[in-house]
SEDOTOR-48451 format. One record per residue (C-alpha): residue number from 1; x, y, z. Coordinates in Angstrom, 1 decimal. Example, Ala and Ser with C-alpha at 12.3 -4.5 7.8 and 13.67 -1.06 7.14 Angstrom:
BEGIN
+-----+--------+--------+--------+
:   k :      X :      Y :      Z :
+-----+--------+--------+--------+
:   1 :   12.3 :   -4.5 :    7.8 :
:   2 :   13.7 :   -1.1 :    7.1 :
+-----+--------+--------+--------+
This chain:
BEGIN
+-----+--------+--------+--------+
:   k :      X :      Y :      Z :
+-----+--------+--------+--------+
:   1 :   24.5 :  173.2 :    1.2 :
:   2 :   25.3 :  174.3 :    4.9 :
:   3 :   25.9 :  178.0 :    4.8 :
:   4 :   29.2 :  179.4 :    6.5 :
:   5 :   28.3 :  181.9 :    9.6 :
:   6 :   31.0 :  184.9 :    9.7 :
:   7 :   31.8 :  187.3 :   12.2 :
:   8 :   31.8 :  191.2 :   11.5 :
:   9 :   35.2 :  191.6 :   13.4 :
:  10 :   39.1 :  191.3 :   10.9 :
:  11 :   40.3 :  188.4 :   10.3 :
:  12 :   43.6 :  187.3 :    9.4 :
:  13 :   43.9 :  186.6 :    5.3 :
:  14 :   44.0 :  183.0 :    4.9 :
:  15 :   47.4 :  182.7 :    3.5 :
:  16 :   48.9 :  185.0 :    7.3 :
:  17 :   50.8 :  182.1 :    9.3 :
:  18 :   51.0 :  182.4 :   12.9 :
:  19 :   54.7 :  183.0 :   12.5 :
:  20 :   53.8 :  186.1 :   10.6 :
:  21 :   51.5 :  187.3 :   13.0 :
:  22 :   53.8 :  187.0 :   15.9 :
:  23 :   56.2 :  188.4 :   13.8 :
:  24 :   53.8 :  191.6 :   13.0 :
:  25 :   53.0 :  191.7 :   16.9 :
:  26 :   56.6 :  192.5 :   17.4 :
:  27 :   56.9 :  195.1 :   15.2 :
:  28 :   54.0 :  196.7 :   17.0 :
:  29 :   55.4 :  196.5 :   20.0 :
:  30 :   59.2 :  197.7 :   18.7 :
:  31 :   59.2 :  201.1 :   20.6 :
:  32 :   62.7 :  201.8 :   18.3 :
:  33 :   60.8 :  202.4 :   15.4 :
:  34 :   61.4 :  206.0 :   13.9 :
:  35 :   58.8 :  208.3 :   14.7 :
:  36 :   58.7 :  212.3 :   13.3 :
:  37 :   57.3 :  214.0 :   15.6 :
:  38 :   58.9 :  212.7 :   19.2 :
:  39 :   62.7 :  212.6 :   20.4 :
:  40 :   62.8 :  209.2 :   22.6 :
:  41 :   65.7 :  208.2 :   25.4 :
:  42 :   66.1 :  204.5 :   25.4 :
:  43 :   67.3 :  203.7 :   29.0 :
:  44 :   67.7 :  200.6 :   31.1 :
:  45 :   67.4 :  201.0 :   34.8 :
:  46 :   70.7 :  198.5 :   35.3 :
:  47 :   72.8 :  200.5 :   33.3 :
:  48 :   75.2 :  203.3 :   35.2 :
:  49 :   75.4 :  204.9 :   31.6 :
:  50 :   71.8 :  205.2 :   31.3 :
:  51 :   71.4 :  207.0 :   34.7 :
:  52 :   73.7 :  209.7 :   34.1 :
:  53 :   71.9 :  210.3 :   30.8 :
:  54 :   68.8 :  210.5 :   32.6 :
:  55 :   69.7 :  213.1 :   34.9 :
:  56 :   70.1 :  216.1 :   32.0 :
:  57 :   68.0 :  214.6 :   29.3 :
:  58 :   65.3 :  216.6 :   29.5 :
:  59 :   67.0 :  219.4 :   30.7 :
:  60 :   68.8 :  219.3 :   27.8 :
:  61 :   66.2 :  218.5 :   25.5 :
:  62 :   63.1 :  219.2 :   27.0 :
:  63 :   60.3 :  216.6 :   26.9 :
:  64 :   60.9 :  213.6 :   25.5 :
:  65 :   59.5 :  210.1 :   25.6 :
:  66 :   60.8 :  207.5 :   28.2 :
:  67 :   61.5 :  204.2 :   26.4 :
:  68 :   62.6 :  201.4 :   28.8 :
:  69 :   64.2 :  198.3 :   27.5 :
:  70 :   66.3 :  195.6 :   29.3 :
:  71 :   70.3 :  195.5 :   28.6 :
:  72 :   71.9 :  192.3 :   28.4 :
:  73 :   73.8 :  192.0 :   32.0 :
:  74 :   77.2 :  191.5 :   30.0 :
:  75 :   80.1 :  190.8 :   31.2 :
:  76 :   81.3 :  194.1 :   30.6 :
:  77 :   78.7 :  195.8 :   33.7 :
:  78 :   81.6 :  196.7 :   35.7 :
:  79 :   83.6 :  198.6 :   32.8 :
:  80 :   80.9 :  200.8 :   32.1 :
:  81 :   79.8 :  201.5 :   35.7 :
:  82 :   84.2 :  202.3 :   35.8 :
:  83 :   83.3 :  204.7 :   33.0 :
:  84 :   80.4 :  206.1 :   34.6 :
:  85 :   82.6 :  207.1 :   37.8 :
:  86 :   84.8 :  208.8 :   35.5 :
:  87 :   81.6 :  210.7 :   33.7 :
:  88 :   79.7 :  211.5 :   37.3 :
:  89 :   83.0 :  213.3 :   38.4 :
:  90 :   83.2 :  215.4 :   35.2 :
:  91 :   79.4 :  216.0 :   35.5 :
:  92 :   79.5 :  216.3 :   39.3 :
:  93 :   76.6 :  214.0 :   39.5 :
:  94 :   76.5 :  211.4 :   42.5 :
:  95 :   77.1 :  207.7 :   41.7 :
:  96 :   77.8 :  204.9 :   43.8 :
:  97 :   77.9 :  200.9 :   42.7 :
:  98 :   74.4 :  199.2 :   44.1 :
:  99 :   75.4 :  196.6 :   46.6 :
: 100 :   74.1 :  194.1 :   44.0 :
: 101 :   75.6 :  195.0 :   40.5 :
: 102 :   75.3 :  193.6 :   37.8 :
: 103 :   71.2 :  193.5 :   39.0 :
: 104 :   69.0 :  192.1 :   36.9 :
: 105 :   66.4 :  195.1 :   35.7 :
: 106 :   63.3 :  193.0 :   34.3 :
: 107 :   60.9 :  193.3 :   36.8 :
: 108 :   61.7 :  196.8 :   37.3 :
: 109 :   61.7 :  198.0 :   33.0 :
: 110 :   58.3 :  196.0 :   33.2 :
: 111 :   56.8 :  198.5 :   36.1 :
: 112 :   58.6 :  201.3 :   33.8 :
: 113 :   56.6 :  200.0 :   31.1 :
: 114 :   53.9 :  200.2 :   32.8 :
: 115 :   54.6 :  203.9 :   34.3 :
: 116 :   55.4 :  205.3 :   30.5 :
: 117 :   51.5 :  204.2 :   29.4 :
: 118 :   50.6 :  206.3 :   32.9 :
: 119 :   52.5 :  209.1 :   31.8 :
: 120 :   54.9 :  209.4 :   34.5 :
: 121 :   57.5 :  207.3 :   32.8 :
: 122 :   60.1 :  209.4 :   33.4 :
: 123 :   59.4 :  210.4 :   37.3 :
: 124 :   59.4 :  206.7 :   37.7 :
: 125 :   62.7 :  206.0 :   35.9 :
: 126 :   64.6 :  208.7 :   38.0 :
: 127 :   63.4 :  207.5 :   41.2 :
: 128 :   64.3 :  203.9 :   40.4 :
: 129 :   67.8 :  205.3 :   38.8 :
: 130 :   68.3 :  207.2 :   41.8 :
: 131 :   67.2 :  204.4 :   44.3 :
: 132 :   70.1 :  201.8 :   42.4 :
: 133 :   73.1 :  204.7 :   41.6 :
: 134 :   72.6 :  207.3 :   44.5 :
: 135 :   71.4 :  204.8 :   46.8 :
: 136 :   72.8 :  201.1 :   46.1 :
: 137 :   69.4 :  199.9 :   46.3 :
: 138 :   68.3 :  196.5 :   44.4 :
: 139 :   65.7 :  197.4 :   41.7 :
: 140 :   64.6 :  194.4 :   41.6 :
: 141 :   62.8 :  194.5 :   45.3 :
: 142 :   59.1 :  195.6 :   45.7 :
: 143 :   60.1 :  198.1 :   48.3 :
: 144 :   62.2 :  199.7 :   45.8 :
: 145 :   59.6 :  199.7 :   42.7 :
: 146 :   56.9 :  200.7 :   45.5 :
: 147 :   58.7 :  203.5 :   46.6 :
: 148 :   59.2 :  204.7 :   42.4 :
: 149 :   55.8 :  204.5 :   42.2 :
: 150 :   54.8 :  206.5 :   45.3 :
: 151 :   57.0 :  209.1 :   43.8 :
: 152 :   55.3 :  208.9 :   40.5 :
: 153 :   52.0 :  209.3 :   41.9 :
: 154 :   51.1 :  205.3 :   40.9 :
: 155 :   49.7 :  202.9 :   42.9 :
: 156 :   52.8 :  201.0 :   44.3 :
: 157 :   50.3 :  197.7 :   44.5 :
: 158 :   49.4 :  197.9 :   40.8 :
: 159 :   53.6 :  198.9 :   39.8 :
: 160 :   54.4 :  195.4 :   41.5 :
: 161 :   51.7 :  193.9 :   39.7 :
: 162 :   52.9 :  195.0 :   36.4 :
: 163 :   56.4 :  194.0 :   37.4 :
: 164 :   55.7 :  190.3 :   37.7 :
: 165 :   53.5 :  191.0 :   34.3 :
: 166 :   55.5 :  188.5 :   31.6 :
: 167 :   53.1 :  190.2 :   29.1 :
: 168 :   55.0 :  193.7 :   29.1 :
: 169 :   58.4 :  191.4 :   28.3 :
: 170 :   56.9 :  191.4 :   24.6 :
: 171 :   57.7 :  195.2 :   23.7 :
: 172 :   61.0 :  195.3 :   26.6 :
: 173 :   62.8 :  192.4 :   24.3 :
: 174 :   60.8 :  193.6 :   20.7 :
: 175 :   62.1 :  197.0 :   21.3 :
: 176 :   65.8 :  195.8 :   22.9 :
: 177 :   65.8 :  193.8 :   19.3 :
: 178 :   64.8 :  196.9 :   17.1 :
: 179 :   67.2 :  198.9 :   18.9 :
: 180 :   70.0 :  195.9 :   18.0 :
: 181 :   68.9 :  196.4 :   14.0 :
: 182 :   69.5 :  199.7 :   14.1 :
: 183 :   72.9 :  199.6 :   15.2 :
: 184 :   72.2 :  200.4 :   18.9 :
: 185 :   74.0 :  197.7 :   21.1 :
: 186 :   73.4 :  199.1 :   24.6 :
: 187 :   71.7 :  202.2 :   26.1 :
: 188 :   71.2 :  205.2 :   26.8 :
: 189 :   70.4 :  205.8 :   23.4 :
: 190 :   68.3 :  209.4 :   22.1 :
: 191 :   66.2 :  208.9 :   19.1 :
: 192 :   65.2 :  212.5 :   17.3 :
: 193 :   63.4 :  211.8 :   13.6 :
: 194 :   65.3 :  209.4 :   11.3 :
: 195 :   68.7 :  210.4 :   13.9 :
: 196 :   70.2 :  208.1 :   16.6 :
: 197 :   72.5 :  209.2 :   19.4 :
: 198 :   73.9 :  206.5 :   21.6 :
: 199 :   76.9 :  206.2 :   24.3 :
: 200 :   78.1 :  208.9 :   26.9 :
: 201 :   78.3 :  211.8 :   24.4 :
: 202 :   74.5 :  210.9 :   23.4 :
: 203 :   73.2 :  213.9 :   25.0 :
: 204 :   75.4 :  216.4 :   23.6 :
: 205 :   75.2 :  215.0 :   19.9 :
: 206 :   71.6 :  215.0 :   20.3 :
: 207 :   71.7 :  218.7 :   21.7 :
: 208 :   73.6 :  219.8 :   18.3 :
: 209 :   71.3 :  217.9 :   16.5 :
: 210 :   68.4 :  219.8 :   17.9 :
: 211 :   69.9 :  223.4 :   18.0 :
: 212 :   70.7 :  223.0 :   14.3 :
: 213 :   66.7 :  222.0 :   13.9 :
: 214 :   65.8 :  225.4 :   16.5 :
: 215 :   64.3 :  222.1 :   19.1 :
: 216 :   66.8 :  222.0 :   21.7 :
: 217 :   66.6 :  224.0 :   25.1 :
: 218 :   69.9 :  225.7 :   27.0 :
: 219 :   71.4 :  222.7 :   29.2 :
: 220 :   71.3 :  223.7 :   32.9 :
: 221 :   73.9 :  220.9 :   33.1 :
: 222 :   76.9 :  220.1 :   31.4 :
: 223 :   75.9 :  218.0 :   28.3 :
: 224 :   78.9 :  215.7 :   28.4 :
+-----+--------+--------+--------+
């Protein structure tokens, strides 16, 4: 009888299908799932909306976790960026329509991606935010992602890299999916605990949230 040779490493149980595993891979990579111990913005760099709430998220809440994830470029882009003039000018926050809109975030939420394992997720978010709504830059160009990362302290080589990385799409779209389950159609959306906050009043629910738990900081900006 031929013996069987076995490795040390795991190995799926023998009744796992690969539709499983891919299906446990997701979950892993599902950045939406509920965690106690961090409060998380879910942004997408296309997304007016999402800008505005990254400009006094952490102001208002102190640190928190970055999360990028790619909207859908819906045909409803231009509503919310109307919206998001009308919210800048109550905020007093600068906002002007990129000369390309709706743009199409991908390759920049992958270079965010790879920024939030860097630990500069948010610096790099802001800068590309602030490239596409102060500046009416395309965040899709390398000048523009090399520029976030020089601002970040990354390697701008290595940030372009990651944006033409189809690997990273696997926890943009599993977390963009997770979000979907929970009842979160579109960023910005603020995670705190088992709580979700989403829309342009997300900052300011989330802010009550907190004070009522003793988390939350004093907003140097308006909240809403």
């Amino acid at each position: 009888m031929r013996s069987q040779k076995r490795g040390f490493g795991p190995r799926p149980a023998d009744n796992v299908g690969v539709g499983e595993i891919i299906f446990l891979s997701e979950r892993m990579a599902d950045r939406s799932r509920p965690s106690p111990d961090t409060a998380r913005f879910f942004f997408a760099l296309d997304c007016p909306l999402s800008y505005l709430t990254a400009e006094r998220v952490e102001r208002a809440l102190g640190e928190v976790e970055w999360v990028p994830v790619c909207a859908e470029r819906e045909a409803h882009a231009r509503n919310r960026m109307r919206l998001a003039e009308r919210e800048a000018q109550i905020l007093q926050l600068p906002l002007v329509e990129p000369h390309r809109f709706p743009m199409d975030s991908r390759r920049a939420a992958r270079a965010a991606a790879f920024a939030a394992d860097a630990g500069v997720g948010s610096t790099f978010a802001l800068a590309v935010a602030r490239l596409a709504f102060c500046g009416g830059f395309d965040i899709s160009s390398d000048s523009v992602i090399e520029e976030a990362a020089a601002v970040a302290g990354l390697n701008p080589a290595e940030a372009v890299s990651a944006a033409r990385d189809a690997r990273l799409d696997l926890r943009l779209d599993a977390t963009s999916r997770g979000l979907r389950a929970r009842g979160i159609i579109s960023p910005p959306a603020i995670n705190i605990a088992e709580s979700w906050f989403d829309g342009t009043d997300c900052v300011m629910a989330a802010v009550s949230f907190s004070a009522a738990r003793g988390r939350a900081q004093t907003p140097r900006l308006p909240a809403s």
